[in-house]
N, C-alpha and C positions, 0 to 999 in steps of 0.2 A: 665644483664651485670654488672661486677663490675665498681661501679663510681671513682673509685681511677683510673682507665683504662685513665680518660682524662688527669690528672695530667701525667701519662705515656707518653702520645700521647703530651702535652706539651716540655717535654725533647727531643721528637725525632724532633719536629721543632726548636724546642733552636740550638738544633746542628746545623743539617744543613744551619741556619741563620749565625751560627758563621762561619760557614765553609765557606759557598759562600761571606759572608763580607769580607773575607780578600781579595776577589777582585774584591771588588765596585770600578768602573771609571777605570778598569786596562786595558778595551778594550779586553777583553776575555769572551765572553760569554761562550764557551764549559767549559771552567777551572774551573771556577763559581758554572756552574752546576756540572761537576763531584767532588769540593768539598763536595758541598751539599750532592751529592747520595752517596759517600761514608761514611760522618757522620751519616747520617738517615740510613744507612743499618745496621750499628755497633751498632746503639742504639735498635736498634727494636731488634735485640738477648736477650737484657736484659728485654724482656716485656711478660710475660709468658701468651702468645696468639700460639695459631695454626691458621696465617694468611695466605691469600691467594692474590697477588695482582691484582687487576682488572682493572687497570688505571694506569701506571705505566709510564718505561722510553723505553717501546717498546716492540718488539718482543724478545724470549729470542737472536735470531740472531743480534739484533740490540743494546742489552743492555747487560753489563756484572751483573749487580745486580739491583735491583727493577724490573728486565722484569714480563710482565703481565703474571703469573701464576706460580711466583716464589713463594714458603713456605716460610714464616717470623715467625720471634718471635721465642720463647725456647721451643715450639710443645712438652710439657708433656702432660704426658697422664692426660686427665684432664683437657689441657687448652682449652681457647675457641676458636670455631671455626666461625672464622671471615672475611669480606670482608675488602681488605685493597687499599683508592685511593691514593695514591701521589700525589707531584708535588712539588719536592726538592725544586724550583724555578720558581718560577712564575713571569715570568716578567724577563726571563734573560738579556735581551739584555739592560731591564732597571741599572741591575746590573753592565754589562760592559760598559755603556756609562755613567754611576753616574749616574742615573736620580731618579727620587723619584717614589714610586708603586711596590716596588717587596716584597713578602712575600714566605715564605715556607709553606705549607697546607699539610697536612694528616687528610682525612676522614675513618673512619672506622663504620660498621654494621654488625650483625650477616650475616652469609652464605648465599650467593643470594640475600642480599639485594640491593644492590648499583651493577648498571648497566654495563655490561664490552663494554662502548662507540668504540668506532674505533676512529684511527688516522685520523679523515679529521674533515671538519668545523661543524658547528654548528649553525644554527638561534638560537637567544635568549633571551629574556625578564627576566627581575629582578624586584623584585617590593617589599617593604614592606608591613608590617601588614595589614596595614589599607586599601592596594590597592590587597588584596588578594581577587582571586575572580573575579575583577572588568577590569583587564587588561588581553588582550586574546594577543598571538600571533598573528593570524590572523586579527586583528582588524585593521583597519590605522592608524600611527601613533600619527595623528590630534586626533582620537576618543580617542586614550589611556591614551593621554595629558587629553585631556578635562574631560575621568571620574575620571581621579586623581584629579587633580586639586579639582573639587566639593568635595572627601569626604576627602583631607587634608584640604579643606576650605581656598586655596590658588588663587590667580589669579595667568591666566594662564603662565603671564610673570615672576613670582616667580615660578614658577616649572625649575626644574634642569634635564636633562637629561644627561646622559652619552654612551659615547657610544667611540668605538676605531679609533684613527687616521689614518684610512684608506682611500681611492680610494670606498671600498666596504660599508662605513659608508655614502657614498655623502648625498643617499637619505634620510635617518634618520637627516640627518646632517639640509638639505636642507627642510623638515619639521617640526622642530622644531623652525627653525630661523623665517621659515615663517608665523609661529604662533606667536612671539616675546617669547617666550619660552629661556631658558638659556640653554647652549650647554656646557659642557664639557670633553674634549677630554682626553684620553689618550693612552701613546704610545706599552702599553702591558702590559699584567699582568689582564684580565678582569675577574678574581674569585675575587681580592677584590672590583672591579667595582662591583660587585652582589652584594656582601655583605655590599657593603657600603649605600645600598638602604633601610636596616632594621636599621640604624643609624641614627638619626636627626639631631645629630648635628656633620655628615658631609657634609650636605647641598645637599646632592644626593638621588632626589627623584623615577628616574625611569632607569632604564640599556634596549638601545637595542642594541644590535650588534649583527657580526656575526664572533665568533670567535671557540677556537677547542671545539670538543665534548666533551676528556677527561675532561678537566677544567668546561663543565655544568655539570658532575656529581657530582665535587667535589662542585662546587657552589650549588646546588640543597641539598646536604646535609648539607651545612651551614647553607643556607637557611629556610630547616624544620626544622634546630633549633631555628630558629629565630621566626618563626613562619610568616616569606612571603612567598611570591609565585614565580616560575619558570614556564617557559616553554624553549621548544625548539624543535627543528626538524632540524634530521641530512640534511648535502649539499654535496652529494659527486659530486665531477667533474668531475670523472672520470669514466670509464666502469670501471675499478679495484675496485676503492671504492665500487660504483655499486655493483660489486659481490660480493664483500667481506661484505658488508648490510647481500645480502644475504644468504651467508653462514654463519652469524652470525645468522640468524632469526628474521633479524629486518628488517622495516617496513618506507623507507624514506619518505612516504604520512606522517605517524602517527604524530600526534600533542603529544608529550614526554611531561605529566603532574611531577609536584615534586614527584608525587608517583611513575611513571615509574622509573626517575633514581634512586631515595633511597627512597623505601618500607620499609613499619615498622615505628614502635615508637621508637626503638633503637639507633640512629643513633648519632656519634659523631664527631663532628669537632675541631680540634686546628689548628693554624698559630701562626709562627712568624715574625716577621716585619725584614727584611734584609735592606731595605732604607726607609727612610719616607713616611709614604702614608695619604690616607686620615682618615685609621682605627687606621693602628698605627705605631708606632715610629719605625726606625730603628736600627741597632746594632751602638751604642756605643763602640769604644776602647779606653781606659784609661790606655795602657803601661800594667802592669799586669793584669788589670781587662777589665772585658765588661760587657754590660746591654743592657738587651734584652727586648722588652715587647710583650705580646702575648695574645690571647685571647684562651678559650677552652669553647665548649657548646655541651651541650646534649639536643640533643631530648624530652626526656623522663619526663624530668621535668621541662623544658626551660630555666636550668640556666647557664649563661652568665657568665665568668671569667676573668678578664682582669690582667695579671701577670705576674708585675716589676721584674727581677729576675739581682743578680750580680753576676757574672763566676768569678773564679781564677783561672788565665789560666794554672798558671803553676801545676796546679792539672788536668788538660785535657791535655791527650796526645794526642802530635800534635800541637795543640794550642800556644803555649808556644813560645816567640820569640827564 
C-alpha cells in the first residue's frame, strides 16, 4: 500500500475534528456528529482509493453517508481496493457536554481485512507492548493486574486502569480498588481509552471495559500498529442481535484475537483530537485560523506520527465564519 495513504487518511480526521468542534459544549450531540460525517465524507472523494465501509454510521437505512457498505474514495480504475472503519466522533456526547476524550478515528486495510463488527456491545481488554501476550480476557481481573504489574516492574498500586463510567464497569471498578490499584474513569469515547494503553506517558497502563463492537475494530487496528494487544468478545442482549451474530457468521463464545478484527500487516490508523484527551490535544480556534494535532501509524513498519497542523479557515469552505 501506498505510504503517502496515511498523510491522506490524516486530512480526513483533520476535517471532521474541525467540523464536530464547532460544537463543543453546545449540548447537541447528533449536530456534532453529522458535522463530522459530512466533512469526512467530502474528503475521502479526494483520496484515490476504491473503499468499502465496514464499521461505519449504520445501515444504509439508518445513515445517509458512511452507511456500512457504502463505496468511498475516486474508485479509478487502478485504485486500491480497501477496507474502510470510521468513527466521525468518538466520544460524542463528550463533545456536546465540553468534556475532554473525543477524537475522530479512521482505520483502513486492504479488502477483508478489518472485521464488519455489529452494532451492539463488546467485552474488551487493551493492553500495551510489553503486556502483550500476558493479559487474557478471560483471566480475573486481580490476575491481569498482577501479571502487568510484574513485567512493567511496577507495584500493584501504581498500575492505572481504565475503564467506562458505567453501572456495567462496577465489577472491574470494584476489583481494581480492591487491589489498591488506580482507577480511572471515563465518560465515552473508549478507542482512545485503548490506545492510550501503548503510551507511557499517559499514565494508562491496562483498558477493561465493555463498550461497542464497532470502536474494538477500530481500536484493534490502532492497536497492531502500536504493536499491543486486544481482545474482545461480542455481548448481544438481545435475540435480534442474537441472530444478527448469526447471519453474519460470527461466533459470540469466540474469544476475537487483534488478528480476528484487522488481519494482515497492512493496517492503518489516523485520529484527530476534537477536545483534549489523554493522546492528544484538542481543536484550537483562533478567529481565522485553527490547530489540530493527530496522530497516523501504520502497521507495516510501526511508524508513529504525531501532526501539529494550522487550517485557514477561510480557504475551507464551510469553515469560514
Amino acid at each position: 500500500m501506498d505510504r503517502n495513504l496515511g498523510i491522506n487518511l490524516v486530512r480526513v480526521t483533520e476535517a471532521a475534528a474541525l467540523g464536530a468542534a464547532k460544537h463543543f459544549g453546545k449540548g447537541d450531540k447528533n449536530l456534532a456528529d453529522q458535522a463530522a460525517v459530512d466533512r469526512m465524507r467530502t474528503m475521502f472523494d479526494s483520496i484515490d482509493i476504491s473503499g468499502v465501509v465496514v464499521i461505519g454510521e449504520g445501515e444504509l437505512d439508518e445513515a445517509p453517508m458512511l452507511y456500512i457498505g457504502e463505496e468511498i474514495g475516486m474508485r479509478r480504475d487502478g485504485s486500491l481496493e480497501v477496507d474502510i472503519a470510521v468513527d466521525p466522533v468518538d466520544g460524542t456526547s463528550c463533545v456536546a457536554k465540553g468534556l475532554p476524550g473525543s477524537i475522530s478515528v479512521v482505520a483502513m486495510g486492504p479488502r477483508g481485512t478489518l472485521l464488519n463488527a455489529p452494532d451492539m456491545y463488546m467485552d474488551k481488554i487493551a493492553v500495551g507492548p510489553k503486556g502483550r501476550g500476558l493479559v487474557q480476557l478471560d483471566l480475573p481481573v486481580k490476575e491481569n493486574v498482577k501479571r502487568l504489574a510484574q513485567v512493567l516492574g511496577k507495584s500493584i498500586e501504581d498500575i492505572t486502569v481504565t475503564t467506562i463510567d458505567r453501572e456495567r464497569s462496577l465489577g472491574v471498578i470494584t476489583e481494581c480498588r480492591s487491589m489498591g490499584c488506580r482507577v480511572r474513569l471515563f465518560d465515552s469515547g473508549d478507542i482512545e481509552a485503548a490506545i492510550a494503553t501503548c503510551f507511557e506517558d499517559t499514565g494508562i497502563d491496562l483498558m477493561m471495559c465493555i463498550g461497542g463492537a464497532p470502536e474494538g475494530v477500530i481500536s484493534a487496528a490502532a492497536i497492531k500498529c502500536l504493536g499491543g494487544d486486544f481482545q474482545g468478545r461480542l455481548m448481544p442482549y438481545t435475540e435480534e442481535e442474537s441472530a444478527r451474530c448469526y447471519t453474519m457468521g460470527l461466533d459470540v463464545e469466540k474469544l476475537l484475537t487483534i488478528d480476528d478484527l484487522a488481519s494482515g500487516n497492512e493496517v492503518y490508523f489516523a485520529a484527530t483530537g476534537i477536545s483534549d484527551g489523554s493522546l492528544l490535544k484538542g481543536v484550537k480556534f483562533y478567529g481565522e485560523s485553527a490547530r489540530t494535532q493527530s496522530v497516523v501509524m501504520r502497521s507495516a513498519t510501526g511508524t508513529i506520527r504525531f501532526i501539529d497542523a494550522v487550517h485557514r479557515l477561510e480557504k475551507k469552505p464551510g469553515y469560514a465564519k
